[in-house]
Steps between C-alpha positions, in 0.01 A plus 500: 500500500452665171371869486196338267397264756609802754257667337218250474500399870465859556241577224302164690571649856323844357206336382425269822569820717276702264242253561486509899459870441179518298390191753610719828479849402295525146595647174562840642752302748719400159787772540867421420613595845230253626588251181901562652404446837300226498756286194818647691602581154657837516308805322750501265497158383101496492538786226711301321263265435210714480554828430075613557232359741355407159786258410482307844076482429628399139753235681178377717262486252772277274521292803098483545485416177797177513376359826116462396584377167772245670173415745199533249770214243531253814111484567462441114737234496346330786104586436454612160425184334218434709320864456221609267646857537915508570530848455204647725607208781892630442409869600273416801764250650753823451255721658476292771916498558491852473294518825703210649850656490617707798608742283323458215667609181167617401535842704730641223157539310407701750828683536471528159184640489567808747861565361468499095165296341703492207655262598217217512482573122699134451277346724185633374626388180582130655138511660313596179673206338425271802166610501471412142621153528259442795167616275639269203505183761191614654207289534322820576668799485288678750519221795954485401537894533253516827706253676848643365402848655321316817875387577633863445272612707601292784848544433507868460277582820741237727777691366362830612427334806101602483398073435264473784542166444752209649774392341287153559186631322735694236654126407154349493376747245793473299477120471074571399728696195726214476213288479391431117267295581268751653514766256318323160297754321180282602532526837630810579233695272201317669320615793554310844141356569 
């Protein structure tokens, strides 16, 4: 084997490893002798590939970023046609497979968050666009934001493990997201009588 594919098996063994720390341990877990341990990738060769803590959240947060824009493409390609709004129904359906995953890739946020903020600054950007494109296919841009930050919600409180709710009930409510039916300005600003 080449030292570039060497070097990208390793790079890949990092990241999963990384991964089953934040899941097991939390972001203050995420140490290279844990990272070394847990990969059996030597100390040595870890550093080689990231020489900071901040380059292996950089390295997850590239990752993040590949695997829910592989996933958020596929659900496009197989449901996109048939919704009113592609991009709000794209972001719930990855918000949902961020609280699906065993180790969801999602936690480098978080790891993220208590090691170096600056380093969401790409994916605040990414958001802000996101968010844009939402409003501009918004029936109402009220009823698309509540129920893109009802799905954060869900997601970020199962992956801080303080959901009081199922994984059953969790699904349920994401599908009442999923649902566009349910969520026409009409009907969701009127009163129940």
């Amino acid at each position: 084997m080449d030292n570039a594919s060497r070097s990208e098996r390793s790079r890949k063994a990092a990241i999963a490893a990384a991964l089953v720390i934040l899941t097991r341990d939390g972001p203050g877990g995420l140490t290279f002798d844990a990272l070394s341990r847990e990969s059996g990738i030597s100390k040595g060769g870890l550093l080689h590939q990231f020489r900071t803590k901040a380059d292996v959240l950089k390295a997850l947060l590239a990752h993040q970023q590949e695997h829910y824009d592989s996933f958020a493409n596929s659900f496009l390609s197989t449901k996109g046609g048939s919704l009113r709004e592609p991009t709000l129904s794209s972001v719930i359906a990855v918000t949902r497979e961020s609280t699906n995953q065993p180790h969801s890739v999602a936690r480098a946020i978080l790891a993220a968050l208590v090691e170096d903020p600056t380093l969401l600054g790409e994916i605040r950007d990414r958001d802000s666009a996101s968010v844009r494109k939402i409003k501009s296919e918004a029936e109402d841009d009220d009823i698309a934001l509540v129920r893109l930050f009802a799905a954060r919600g869900l997601a970020y409180t199962s992956l801080l493990g303080l959901s009081p709710l199922s994984d059953r009930q969790q699904e349920r409510l994401f599908k009442v997201l999923l649902d566009e039916t349910r969520w026409t300005s009409d009907d969701a600003c009127e009163p129940k009588k």
